[in-house]
C-alpha positions, 0 to 999 in steps of 0.5 A: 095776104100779108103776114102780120109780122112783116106788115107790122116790119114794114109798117114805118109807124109800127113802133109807134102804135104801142102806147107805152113806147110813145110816152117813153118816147115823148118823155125822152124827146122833152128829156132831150130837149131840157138837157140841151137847152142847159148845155147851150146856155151853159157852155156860152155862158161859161165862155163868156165868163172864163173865155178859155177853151179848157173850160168848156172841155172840163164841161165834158170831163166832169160828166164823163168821170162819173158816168164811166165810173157808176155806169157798169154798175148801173147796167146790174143795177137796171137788170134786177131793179125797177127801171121805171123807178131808176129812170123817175129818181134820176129824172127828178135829181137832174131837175133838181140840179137845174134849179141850183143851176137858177139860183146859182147864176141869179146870185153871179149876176147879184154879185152875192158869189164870185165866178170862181165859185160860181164855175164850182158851182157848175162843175159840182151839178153836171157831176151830180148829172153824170151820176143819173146818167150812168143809172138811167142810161142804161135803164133806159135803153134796156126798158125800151126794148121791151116795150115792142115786139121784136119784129119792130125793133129797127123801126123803135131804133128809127124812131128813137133816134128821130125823137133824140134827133128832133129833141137835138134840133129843138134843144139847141136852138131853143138855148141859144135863143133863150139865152139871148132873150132871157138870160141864162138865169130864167132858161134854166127854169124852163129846163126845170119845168120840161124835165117835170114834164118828162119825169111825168110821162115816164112815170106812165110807162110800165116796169119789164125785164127783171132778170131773176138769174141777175138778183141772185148773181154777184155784182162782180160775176155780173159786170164781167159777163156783161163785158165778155158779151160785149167782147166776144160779140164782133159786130157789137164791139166794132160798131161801138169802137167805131162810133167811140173814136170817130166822135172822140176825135171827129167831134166839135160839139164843144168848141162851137160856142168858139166858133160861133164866138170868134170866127163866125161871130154870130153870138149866141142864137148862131150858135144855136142853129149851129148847134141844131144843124147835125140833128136837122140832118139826122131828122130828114134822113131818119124820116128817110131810114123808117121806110129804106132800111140800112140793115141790108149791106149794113157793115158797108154802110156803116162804113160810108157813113162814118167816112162822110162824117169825117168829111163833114168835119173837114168842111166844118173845120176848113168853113169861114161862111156861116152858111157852109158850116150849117151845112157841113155839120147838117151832113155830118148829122145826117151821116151820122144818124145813119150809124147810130140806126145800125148800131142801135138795131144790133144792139137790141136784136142780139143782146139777151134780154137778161142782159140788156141793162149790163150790155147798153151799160157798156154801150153808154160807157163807149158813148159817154167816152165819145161825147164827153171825152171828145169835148174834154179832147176838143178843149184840150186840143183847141188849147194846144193847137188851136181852134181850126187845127183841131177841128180839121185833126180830128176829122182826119183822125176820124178816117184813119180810123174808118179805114183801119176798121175797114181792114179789120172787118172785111168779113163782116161785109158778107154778113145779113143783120137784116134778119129778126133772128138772133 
């Protein structure tokens, strides 16, 4: 007969029998989509109005600085505070922020206010949403753990990349074609409206983790144990450094709207599909991850999967057909997601759980500098060099690093991560 704790390891719905973790996970997934549906509309739209790269890389920048800035502090915040009520109060701030978005962009079309100030306008609101993020990120990530046991903690990684995924598919391409049948006004209404859904289904979801030894630690005491942690933990710090440069220079989220723009000219429903295709393949191979699981050999895959990222990019960057570009950048999801499983199983399975809020803190800081940061770097880099040549710098940027890593963690190929040991 067959231990309970391997069925439930090997069962590829296990995390998803426990009621709580499924209204954390729907809530995250609407969470997703409403933030992205913003995203897509609101780089078109800044685009059209400004027509300048650099714009759509200060998108990037202006979340990144409060993000980096507030997230250490949010990790202690999340470690001897409520998560449930950190995560509903940034939920709900973030709502806020979509309707000024509304108003502000009826009173653009109504000529009430300039585009200067309207771009002001935007700038000040994804600011106010970077400073959310930085306390939910980690509330979040660290709240998640604890609504499963141990034993499922590959398969609630798996499914809560899928739920992000799915929410990236859908996220996209519901913007661009929002946008085009809307305007970008009413699609931020809907935002609004998912985001209250959300808030919702978190307020659903119970509280866990406070750590006593964190109420009675200072802040400063506590930030640097959080980092020492993270420093002296080799597979954790490589995984993140790797996912860190690889996306801050492979990345090409930002200047999609110029792509789909000036060189596919598909308009604004082309670049939600191109915007979907990543996560479209990230789905299909994490339906695959929830049964084949990478944790054997992991460090090796890690490896091929960041290096067919790079790849990906290249093709991407290299693509003058719609068709190749969706599929490059559906390959460059799919091995992506591939990483992200790794990285989220060992983040979870070797963190203390007093400590969980301060280490995913750290993790969101390496994750925020690779998106954010890498679209502010996708801005700039598109500026200066050009739109292709910073596409295909970055994807080359991308295997240098794969490889030095690769020469940097040789030992780490012998090592089993597939173990509920910690």
């Amino acid at each position: 007969m067959t231990d309970p704790i391997v069925q439930r390891a090997l069962d590829p719905y296990a995390a998803l029998r426990y009621p709580e973790y499924r209204h954390y996970i729907f809530a995250s997934f609407l969470f997703t989509v409403a933030l992205l549906i913003q995203e897509v509309a609101l780089g078109y739209e800044l685009y059209l109005l400004t027509r300048d790269p650099l714009a759509l890389g200060f998108v990037g920048l202006v979340e990144a600085i409060p993000f980096i800035g507030l997230s250490l502090y949010g990790g202690h915040v999340a470690d001897r505070k409520s998560k449930r009520r950190i995560i509903l109060w940034s939920t709900w701030v973030i709502t806020f922020g979509a309707i000024v978005l509304h108003f502000a962009a009826r009173w653009v079309e109504s000529g009430m206010v300039s585009t200067p100030v309207f771009v002001g306008v935007v700038y000040a609101t994804i600011f106010l949403i970077g400073v959310c993020r930085a306390f939910q990120s980690p509330a979040g990530s660290s709240l998640r753990a604890f609504l499963v046991p141990i034993t499922v903690y590959e398969n609630a990684a798996t499914w809560s990349s899928s739920s992000w995924q799915a929410g990236a598919i859908v996220g996209p391409a519901l913007g661009g074609f929002l946008f085009a049948w809307m305007g970008f006004s009413d699609a931020l209404l809907v935002v609004a409206a998912l985001l209250a859904i959300a808030a919702v289904l978190f307020s659903r979801v119970g509280d866990r983790g406070m750590s006593l030894k964190a109420e009675q630690t200072p802040l400063l005491a506590s930030v640097k144990e959080g980092i020492r942690f993270v420093w002296s933990a080799k597979p954790i710090l490589y995984a993140i450094s790797l996912d860190l440069f690889s996306v801050l220079f492979g990345g090409v989220v930002a200047i999609l709207p110029i792509y789909a723009q000036d060189i596919l000219h598909v308009g604004a429903e082309g670049l939600g599909i191109l915007r979907s295709a990543p996560s479209a393949g990230a789905v299909l191979t994490l339906i695959v991850l929830a049964r084949l699981s990478p944790l054997r050999h992991a460090w090796r895959n890690l490896l091929i999967a960041v290096t067919g990222f790079g790849v990906s990019i290249l093709v991407f960057a290299f693509s003058p057909w719609m068709g190749l570009s969706v599929a490059a950048l559906f390959m460059s999801g799919a091995f992506d997601s591939i990483s992200v499983v790794i990285r989220q199983t060992l983040l979870q399975l070797r963190t203390p759980d007093p400590m969980r809020g301060r280490v995913m803190a750290v993790n969101g800081i390496f994750l925020s500098s690779s998106n954010e940061l890498g679209a502010f770097e996708s801005g700039v880099a598109a500026k200066l060099m050009g739109v292709v040549p910073s596409a295909v710098f970055g994807g080359t940027m991308t295997l240098v690093i794969v490889a030095w890593v690769s020469w940097k963690t040789k030992e780490l190929l012998k090592v089993r991560f597939d173990s509920f040991e910690r």
